[in-house]
C-alpha positions as CSV (number, residue, x, y, z in Angstrom):
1,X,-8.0,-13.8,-34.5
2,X,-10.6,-12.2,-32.5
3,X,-10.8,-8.4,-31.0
4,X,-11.2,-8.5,-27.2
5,X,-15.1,-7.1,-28.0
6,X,-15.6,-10.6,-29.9
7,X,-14.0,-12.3,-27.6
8,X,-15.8,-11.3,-24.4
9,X,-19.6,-11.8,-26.4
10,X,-17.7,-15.7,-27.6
11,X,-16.8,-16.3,-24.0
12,X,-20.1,-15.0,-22.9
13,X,-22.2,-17.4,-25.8
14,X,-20.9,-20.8,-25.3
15,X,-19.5,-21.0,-21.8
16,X,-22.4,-23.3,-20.7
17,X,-21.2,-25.7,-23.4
18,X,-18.5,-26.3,-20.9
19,X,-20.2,-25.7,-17.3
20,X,-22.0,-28.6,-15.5
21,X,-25.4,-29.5,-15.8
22,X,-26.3,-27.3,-12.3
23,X,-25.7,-24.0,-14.2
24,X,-28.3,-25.0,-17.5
25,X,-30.9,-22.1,-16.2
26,X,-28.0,-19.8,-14.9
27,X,-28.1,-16.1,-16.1
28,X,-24.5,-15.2,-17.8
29,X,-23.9,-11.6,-17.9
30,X,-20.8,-9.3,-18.5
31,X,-19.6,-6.7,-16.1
32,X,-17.1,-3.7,-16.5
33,X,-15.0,-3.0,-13.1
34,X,-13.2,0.0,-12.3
35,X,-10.1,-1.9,-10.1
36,X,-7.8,0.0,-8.3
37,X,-5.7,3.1,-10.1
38,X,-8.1,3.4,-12.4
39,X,-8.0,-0.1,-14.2
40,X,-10.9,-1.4,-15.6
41,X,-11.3,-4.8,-15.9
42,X,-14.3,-7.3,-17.6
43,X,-15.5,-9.6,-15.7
44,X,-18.1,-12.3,-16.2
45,X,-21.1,-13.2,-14.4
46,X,-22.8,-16.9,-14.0
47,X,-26.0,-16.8,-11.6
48,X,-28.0,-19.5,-10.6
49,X,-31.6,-18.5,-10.6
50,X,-31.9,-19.6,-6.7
51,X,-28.7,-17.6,-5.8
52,X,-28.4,-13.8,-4.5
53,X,-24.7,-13.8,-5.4
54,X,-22.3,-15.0,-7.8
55,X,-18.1,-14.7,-8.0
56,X,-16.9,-12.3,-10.8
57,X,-14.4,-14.1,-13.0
58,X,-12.1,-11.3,-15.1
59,X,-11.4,-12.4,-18.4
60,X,-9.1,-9.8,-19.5
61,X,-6.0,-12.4,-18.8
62,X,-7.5,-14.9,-20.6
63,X,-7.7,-12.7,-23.6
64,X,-3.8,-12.4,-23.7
65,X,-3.7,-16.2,-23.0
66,X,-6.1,-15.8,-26.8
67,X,-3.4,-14.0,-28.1
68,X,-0.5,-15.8,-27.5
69,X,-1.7,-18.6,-29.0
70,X,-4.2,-20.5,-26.3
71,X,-7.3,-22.4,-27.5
72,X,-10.7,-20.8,-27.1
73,X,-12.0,-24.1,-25.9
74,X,-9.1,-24.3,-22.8
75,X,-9.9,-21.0,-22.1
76,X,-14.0,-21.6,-22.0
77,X,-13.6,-24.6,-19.6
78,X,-10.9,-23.0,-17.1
79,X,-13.3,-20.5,-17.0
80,X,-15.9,-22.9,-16.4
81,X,-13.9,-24.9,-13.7
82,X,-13.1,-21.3,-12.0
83,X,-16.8,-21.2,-11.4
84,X,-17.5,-24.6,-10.2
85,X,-14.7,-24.7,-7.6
86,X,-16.8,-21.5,-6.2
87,X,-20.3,-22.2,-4.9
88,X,-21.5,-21.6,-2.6
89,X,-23.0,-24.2,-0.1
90,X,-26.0,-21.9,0.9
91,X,-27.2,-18.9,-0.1
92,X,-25.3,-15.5,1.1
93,X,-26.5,-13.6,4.0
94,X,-27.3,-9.9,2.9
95,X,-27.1,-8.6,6.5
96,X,-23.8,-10.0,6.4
97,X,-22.8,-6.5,4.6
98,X,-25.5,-4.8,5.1
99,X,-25.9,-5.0,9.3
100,X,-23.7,-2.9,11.1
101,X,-24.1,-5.6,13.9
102,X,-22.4,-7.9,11.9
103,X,-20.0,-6.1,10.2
104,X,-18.3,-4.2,12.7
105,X,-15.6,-6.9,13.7
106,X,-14.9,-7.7,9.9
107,X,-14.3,-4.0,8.3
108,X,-10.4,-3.6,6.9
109,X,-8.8,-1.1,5.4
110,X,-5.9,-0.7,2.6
111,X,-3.8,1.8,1.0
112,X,-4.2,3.3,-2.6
113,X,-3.0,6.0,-4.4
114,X,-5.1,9.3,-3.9
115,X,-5.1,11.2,-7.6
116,X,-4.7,7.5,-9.4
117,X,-8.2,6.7,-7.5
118,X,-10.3,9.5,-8.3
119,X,-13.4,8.1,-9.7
120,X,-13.2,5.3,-6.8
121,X,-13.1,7.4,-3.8
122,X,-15.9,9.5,-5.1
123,X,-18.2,6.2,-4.5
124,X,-16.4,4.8,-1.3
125,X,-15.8,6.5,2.3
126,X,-11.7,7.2,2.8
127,X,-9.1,8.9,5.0
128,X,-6.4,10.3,3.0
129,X,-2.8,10.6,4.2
130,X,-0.7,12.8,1.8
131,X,-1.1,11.8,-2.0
132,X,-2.2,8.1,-0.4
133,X,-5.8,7.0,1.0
134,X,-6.9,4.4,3.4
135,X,-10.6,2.6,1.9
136,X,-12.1,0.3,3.2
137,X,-13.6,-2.9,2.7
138,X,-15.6,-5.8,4.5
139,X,-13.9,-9.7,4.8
140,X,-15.9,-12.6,3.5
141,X,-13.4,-15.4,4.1
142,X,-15.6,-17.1,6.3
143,X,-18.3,-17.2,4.2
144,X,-17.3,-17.0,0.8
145,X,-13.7,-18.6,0.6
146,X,-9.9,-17.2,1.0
147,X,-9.3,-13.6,-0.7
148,X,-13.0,-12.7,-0.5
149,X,-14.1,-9.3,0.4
150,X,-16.3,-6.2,-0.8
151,X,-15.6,-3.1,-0.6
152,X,-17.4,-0.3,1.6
153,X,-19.8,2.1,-0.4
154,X,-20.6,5.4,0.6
155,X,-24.3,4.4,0.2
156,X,-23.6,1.5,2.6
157,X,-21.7,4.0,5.6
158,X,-25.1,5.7,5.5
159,X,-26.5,2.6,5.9
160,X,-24.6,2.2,8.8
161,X,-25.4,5.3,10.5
162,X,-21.6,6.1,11.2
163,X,-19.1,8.8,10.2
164,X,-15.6,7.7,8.5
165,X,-13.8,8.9,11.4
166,X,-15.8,5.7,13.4
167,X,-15.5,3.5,9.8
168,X,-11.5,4.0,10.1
169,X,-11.2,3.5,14.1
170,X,-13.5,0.1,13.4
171,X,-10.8,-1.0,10.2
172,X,-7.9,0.1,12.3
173,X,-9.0,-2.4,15.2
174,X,-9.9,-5.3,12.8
175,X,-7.2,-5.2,10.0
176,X,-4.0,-6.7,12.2
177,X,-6.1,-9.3,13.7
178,X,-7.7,-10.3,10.5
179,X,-4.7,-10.4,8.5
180,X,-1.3,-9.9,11.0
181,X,1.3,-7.7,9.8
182,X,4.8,-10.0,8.5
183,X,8.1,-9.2,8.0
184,X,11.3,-10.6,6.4
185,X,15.3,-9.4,5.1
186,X,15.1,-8.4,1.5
187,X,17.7,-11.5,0.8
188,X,15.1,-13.9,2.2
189,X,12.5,-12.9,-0.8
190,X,14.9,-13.2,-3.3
191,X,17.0,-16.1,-2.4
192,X,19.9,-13.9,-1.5
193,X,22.7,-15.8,0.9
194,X,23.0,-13.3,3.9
195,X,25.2,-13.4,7.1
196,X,22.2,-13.3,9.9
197,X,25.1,-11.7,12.4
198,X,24.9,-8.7,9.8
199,X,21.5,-6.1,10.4
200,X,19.7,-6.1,7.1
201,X,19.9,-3.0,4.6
202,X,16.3,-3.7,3.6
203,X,13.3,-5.2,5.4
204,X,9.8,-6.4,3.3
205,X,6.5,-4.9,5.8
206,X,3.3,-7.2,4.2
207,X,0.5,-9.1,6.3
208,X,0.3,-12.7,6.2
209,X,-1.8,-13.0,3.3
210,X,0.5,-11.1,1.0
211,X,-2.7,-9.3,-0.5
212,X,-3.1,-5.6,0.2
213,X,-0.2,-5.5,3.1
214,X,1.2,-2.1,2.3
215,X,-1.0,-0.8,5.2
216,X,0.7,-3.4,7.4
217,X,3.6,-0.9,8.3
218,X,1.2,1.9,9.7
219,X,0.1,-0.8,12.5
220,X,0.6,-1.1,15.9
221,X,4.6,-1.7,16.9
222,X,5.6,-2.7,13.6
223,X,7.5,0.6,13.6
224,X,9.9,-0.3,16.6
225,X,10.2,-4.2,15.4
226,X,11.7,-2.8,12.0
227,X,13.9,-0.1,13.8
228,X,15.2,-3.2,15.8
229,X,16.0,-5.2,12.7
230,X,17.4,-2.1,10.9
231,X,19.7,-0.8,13.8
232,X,18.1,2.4,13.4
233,X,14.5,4.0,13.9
234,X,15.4,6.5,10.6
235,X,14.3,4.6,7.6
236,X,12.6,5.3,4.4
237,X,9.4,3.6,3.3
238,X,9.9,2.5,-0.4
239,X,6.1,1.4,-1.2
240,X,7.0,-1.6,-3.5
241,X,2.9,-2.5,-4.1
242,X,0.0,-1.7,-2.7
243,X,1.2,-5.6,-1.1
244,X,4.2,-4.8,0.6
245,X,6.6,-2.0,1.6
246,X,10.5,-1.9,1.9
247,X,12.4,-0.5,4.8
248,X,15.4,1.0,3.8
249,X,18.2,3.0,6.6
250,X,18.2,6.9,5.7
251,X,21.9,7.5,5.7
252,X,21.1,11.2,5.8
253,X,22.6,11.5,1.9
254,X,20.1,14.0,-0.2
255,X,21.4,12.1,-3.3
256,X,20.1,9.0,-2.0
257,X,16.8,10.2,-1.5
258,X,17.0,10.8,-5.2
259,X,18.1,7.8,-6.3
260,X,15.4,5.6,-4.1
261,X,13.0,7.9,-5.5
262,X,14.2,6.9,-9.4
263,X,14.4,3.4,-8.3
264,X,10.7,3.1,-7.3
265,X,9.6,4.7,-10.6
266,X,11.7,2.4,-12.7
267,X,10.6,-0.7,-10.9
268,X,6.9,0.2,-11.0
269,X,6.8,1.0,-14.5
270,X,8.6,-1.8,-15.3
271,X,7.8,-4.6,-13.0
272,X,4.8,-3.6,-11.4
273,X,1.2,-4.1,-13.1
274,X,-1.5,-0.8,-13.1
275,X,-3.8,-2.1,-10.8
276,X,-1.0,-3.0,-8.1
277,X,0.9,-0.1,-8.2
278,X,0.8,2.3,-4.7
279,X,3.1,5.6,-5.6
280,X,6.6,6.4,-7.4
281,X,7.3,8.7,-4.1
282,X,9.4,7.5,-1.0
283,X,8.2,8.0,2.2
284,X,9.2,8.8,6.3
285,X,7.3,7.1,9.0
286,X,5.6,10.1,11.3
287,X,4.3,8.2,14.3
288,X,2.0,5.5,12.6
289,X,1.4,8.2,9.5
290,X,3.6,7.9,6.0
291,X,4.4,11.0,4.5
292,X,6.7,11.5,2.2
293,X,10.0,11.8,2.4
294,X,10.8,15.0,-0.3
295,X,8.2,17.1,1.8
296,X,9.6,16.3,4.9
297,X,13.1,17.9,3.7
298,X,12.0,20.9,2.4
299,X,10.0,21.4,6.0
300,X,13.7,20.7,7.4
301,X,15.5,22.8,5.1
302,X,12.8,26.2,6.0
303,X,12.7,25.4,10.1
304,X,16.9,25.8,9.1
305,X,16.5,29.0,7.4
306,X,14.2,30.3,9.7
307,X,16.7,29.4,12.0
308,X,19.7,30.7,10.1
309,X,17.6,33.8,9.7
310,X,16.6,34.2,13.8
311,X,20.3,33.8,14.6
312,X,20.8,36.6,12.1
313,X,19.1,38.6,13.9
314,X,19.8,37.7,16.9
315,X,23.6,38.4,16.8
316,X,22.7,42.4,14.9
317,X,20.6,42.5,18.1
318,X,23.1,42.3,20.5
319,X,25.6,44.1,18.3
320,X,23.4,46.9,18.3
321,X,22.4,47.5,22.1
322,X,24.6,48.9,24.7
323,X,25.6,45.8,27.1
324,X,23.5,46.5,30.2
325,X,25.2,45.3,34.2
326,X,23.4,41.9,33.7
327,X,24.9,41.4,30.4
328,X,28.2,41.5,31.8
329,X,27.7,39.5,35.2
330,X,26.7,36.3,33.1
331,X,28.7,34.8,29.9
332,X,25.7,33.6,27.9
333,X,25.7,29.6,27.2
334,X,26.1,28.8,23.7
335,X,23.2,27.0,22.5
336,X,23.8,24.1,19.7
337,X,22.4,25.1,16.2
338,X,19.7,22.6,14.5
339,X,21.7,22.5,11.7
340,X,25.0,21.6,13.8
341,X,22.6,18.7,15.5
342,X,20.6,17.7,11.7
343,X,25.1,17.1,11.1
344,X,25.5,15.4,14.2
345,X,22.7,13.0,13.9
346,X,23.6,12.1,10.1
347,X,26.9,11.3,10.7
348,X,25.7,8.9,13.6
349,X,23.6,7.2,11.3
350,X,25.8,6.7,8.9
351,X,27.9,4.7,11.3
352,X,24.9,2.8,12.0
353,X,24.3,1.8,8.1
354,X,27.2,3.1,5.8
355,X,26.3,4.5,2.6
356,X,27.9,2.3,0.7
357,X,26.1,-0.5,1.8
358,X,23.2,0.8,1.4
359,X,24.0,1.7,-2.4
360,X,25.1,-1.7,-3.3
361,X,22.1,-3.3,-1.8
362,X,19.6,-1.4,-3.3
363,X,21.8,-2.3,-6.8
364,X,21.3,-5.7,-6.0
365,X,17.6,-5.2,-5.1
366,X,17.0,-3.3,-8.2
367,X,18.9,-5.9,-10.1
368,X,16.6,-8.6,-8.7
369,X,13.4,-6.5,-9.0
């Protein structure tokens, strides 16, 4: 049984044993890729001597395939079909990433984690939003097949002759066009029977492609087409992957903050692999902006003891003074306290989507997950 290092320089040796006769002068080459969160992943390289490009095929699955008991020979010529079933039928067009001309109406964004991404956001342009970042990449469907893009470089903004603040208003523009945000009840994904008279306890936010669609629920109305489904415009954001986000109703319950927060955590180290993880936290929807939802609180809970603390002071105010003619002339007007209104709202909510509904189907989610 082979290491991984003697596997890569086997796979690397005698793949064009198994490729077709077009790819006898091709250069083969090995690649290390820092993915997303940090993974790095091997890839290898099979150039034609004519071409200016060449697919990346990772091998590090095929390695546990090695393990488990696959031949080295399947391996070698599924690797060697990959690469046939992806050439190209003419050689790329550099300008085609490196014009801004031609760029412009083909630049998309996603979301990552922020401190999981370190060493890749010191190379690329991105916007960060909390402990998440938008980056940004260009499409190549059209010219190099489904799935195929590459991502935007600092070095290539400059080339650009834009800022990031232009770079994010372009991606903003493009990404729901390219790939349109989609929705669906949490029952539909996993086969769950549901009664469709009965608003969903949990709604899936992904783009039609299903590939980097966490950003789908930051676009244009998607918002107010979830709060529809939902029955209310209070959710959470769970983010499931850095492919899809669940909408969940906030029943106003601090406990189940904590317990959506656990759940995430569990799923993602669990369920989840490295590279498509997005974040263990849970999140609010602020306008098109996700922040999350733990932050959010503790800003509520010090506008109420700021508050708490005006009233305070207010009331040793007016006990203090001597009550002047006005004072008397006019009974002063209640006003409502925040906190008396946060109470209010919660309890309306929770008529809206009862706890206990919400509790059982994030059990059954989590069950399913």
């Amino acid at each position: 049984m082979m290491d991984f290092e003697e596997f890569k320089n086997e796979i690397k040796d005698r793949i064009k044993e198994f490729l077709s006769d077009k790819f006898e002068d091709a250069a083969v080459s090995l690649s290390d890729v820092i993915k997303n969160n940090g993974m790095k992943l091997t890839g290898i390289v099979i150039k034609e001597p004519e071409s200016n490009v060449a697919p990346t095929i990772y091998i590090d699955s095929f390695f546990k395939d090695y393990e488990n008991g696959r031949s080295l020979d399947d391996i070698l010529q599924n690797i060697a079909d990959i690469r046939d079933q992806n050439e190209l039928d003419r050689p790329f067009d550099i300008n085609a990433i490196t014009d801004l001309k031609k760029v412009q109406d083909r630049v998309t964004l996603k979301l990552v984690n922020k401190d999981a991404n370190k060493d890749l956001l010191s190379e690329r342009p991105h916007t960060d939003i909390g402990d998440l970042s938008y980056v940004y990449q260009i499409d190549l469907k059209e010219m190099m097949g489904k799935g195929a893009t590459t991502p935007v470089t600092n070095a290539l903004m400059e080339r650009y002759g834009i800022d990031i603040h232009t770079l994010h208003q372009l991606a903003e523009k493009n990404t729901p066009r390219i790939d349109p945000p989609e929705m669906f009840r949490m029952e539909e994904k996993f086969g769950m029977p549901y009664d469709p008279d009965e608003k969903p306890m949990m709604m899936v936010i992904t783009n039609h492609s299903n590939v980097n669609g966490a950003s789908a629920i930051t676009f244009p109305g998607v918002r107010e087409q979830v709060a529809e489904q939902l029955g209310t415009d209070n959710f959470y954001i769970l983010p499931s992957s850095v492919h899809e986000t669940i909408a969940v109703p906030n029943t106003g319950d601090k406990a189940e903050l904590e317990n959506l927060k656990d759940m995430v955590k569990a799923v993602n180290a669990s369920e989840v692999d490295q590279d498509e993880r997005l974040s263990d936290n849970v999140y609010l929807l602020k306008g098109n902006m996700l922040v999350r939802a733990d932050q959010e609180e503790m800003k509520e809970n010090d506008l109420l003891k700021d508050s708490d603390r005006s009233a305070e002071k207010a009331a040793e105010y007016r006990t203090d003074r001597k009550p002047a003619d006005k004072d008397l002339k006019t009974k002063p007007v209640e006003k409502e306290s925040l906190k008396a209104k946060l109470k209010e709202k919660k309890a309306e909510i929770g008529k809206k989507a009862p706890e206990k509904a919400v509790k059982d189907m994030v059990h059954k989610a989590e069950t399913a997950l």
